[in-house]
C-alpha positions in Angstrom: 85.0 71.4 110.9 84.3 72.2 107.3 83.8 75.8 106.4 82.1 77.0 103.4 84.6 79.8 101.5 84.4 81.7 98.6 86.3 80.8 95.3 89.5 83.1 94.9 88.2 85.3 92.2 90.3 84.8 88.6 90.9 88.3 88.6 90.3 91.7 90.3 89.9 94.9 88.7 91.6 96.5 91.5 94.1 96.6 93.9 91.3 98.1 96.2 89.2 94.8 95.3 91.7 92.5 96.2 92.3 94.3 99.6 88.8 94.0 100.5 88.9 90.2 99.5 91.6 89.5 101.6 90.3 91.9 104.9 87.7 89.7 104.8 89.5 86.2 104.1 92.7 84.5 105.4 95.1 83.2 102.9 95.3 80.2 105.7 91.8 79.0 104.5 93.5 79.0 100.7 96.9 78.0 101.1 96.2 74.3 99.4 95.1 76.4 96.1 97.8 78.7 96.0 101.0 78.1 93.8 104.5 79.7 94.4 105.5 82.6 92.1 108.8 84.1 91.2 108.7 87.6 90.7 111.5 90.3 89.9 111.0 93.7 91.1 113.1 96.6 89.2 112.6 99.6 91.4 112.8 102.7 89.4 111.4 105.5 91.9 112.0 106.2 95.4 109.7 107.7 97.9 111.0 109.5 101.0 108.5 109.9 104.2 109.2 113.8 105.1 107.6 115.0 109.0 105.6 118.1 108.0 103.5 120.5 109.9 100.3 120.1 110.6 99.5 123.4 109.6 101.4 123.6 106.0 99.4 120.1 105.0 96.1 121.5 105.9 97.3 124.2 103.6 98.2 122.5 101.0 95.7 119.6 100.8 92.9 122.8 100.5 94.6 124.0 98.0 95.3 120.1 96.0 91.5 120.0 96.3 91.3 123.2 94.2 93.6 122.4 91.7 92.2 118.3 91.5 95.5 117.1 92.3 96.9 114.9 95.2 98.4 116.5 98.3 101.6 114.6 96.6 101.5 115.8 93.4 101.3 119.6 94.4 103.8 119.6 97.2 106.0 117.8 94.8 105.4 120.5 92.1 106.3 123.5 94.5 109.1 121.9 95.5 110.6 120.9 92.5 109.7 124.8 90.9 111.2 126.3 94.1 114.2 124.0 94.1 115.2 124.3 90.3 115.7 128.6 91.7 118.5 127.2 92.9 
């Protein structure tokens, strides 16, 4: 059975563009054209998954919308104001 694919594009301009390249293609159907790559990774951030309550996100991601900023980004800036009271 010989399936017509599409060419691998050169490049994407976006992570988001090569997701929806590959949720719609398996790498199976590719694997002749692809080559090994080494890669190094040199981690410099952390993130840390925190449970928080339902009600306090639905707080703050209003409030994120108000200010343009990610629910990240603002519960990262109260906490690092409240914490440096410390």
């Amino acid at each position: 059975m010989n399936k017509r694919r599409d060419a691998i594009p050169e490049h994407f301009n976006s992570a988001e563009e090569a997701g929806e390249f590959w949720d719609t293609h398996s790498a199976a159907d590719y694997w002749k054209e692809m080559e090994e790559e080494e890669i190094e990774f040199d981690i410099q951030k952390r993130t840390f998954l925190v449970p928080l309550d339902a009600r306090i996100y639905l707080i703050a991601k209003k409030k994120a919308e108000v200010e343009h900023q990610t629910v990240e980004q603002l519960i990262n800036t109260l906490l690092t104001r409240e914490l440096a009271k410390t």
